[in-house]
C-alpha positions in Angstrom: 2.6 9.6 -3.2 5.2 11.0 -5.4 7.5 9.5 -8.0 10.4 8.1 -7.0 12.8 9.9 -9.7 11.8 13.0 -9.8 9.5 13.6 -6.5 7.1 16.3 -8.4 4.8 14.0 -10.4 2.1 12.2 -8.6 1.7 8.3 -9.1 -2.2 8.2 -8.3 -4.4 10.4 -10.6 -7.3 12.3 -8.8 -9.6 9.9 -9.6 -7.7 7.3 -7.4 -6.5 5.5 -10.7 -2.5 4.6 -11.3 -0.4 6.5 -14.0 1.1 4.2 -15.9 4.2 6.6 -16.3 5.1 9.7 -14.3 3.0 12.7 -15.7 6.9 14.9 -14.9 9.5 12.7 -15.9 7.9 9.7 -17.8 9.3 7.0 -15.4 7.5 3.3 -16.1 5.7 2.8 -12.6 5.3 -1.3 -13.2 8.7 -2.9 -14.9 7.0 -5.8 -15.4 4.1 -7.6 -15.1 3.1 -8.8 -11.7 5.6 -6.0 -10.6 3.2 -5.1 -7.4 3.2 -8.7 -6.6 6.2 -7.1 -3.4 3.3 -4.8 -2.7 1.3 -7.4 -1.2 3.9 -8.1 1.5 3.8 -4.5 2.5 0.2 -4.7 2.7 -0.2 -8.0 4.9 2.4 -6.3 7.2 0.3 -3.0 7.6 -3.3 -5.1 7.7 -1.4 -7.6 10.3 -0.6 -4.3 12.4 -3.4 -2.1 12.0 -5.6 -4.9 12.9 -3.7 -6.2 16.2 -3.7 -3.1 17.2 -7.4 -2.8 16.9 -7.5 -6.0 18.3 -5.9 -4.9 21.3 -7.2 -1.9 22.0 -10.7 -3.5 21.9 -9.6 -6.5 23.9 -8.2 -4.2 26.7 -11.4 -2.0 26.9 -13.6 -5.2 26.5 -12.2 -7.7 28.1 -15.1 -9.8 28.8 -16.4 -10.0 25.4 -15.9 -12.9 23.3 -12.9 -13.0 20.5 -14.5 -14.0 17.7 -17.2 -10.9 17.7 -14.0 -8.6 18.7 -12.4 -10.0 15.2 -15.4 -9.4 13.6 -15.6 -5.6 14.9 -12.0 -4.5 14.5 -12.2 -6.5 10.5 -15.5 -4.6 9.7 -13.6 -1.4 11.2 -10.7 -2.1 8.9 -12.7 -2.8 5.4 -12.9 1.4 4.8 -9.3 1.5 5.2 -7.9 -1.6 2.8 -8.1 0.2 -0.4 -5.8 3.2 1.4 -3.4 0.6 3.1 -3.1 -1.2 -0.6 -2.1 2.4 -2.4 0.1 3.2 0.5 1.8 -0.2 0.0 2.3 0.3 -4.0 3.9 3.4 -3.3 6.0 2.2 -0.9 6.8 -0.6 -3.1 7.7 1.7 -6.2 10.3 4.0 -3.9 12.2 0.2 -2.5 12.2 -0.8 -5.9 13.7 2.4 -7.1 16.2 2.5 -4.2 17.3 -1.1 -4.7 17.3 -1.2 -8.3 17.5 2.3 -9.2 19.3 0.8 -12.9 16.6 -1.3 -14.6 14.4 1.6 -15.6 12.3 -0.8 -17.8 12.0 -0.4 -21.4 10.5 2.7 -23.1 7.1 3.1 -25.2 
């Protein structure tokens, strides 16, 4: 959970709140508005595979219980982990972003 440029400042402060700017180097985290709208496809990918995993596993050690409560289990299972899954994804997003982009830096204070 480090900057893309400079891989020394930390995007996430310790109270689990976003920089706007890397504490280092002073890089812009969010180019534009809605900039972590990409983030949201990384997250629906890891929520998709976390759960069918779960939903697997579950199935395969209870196979004779019904679907719908095994849903139920594996999404109550999941809820402590979405707000991990969603920073993992924005960081995620940043470093693509930076990698595909690396020249639109976004405009300075």
């Amino acid at each position: 959970m480090r900057c893309p440029q400079c891989c020394s400042g930390g995007i996430y402060r310790p109270d689990r709140t976003m920089y706007e700017r890397c504490p280092v180097c002073d890089l812009l985290f969010e180019r534009e508005p809605g900039y972590f709208l990409g983030s949201l496809y990384i997250s629906y990918a890891f929520a998709s595979l976390i759960l069918g995993v779960g939903m697997l596993a579950l199935h395969l050690v209870l196979p004779e219980w019904d679907l719908g409560i095994l849903v139920l289990i594996v999404g109550v299972l999941f809820l402590p982990f979405a707000p991990v899954v969603t920073r993992y994804a924005r960081v995620l997003w940043i470093h693509f972003d930076r990698w595909a982009w690396p020249d639109q830096a976004g405009p300075a204070p």
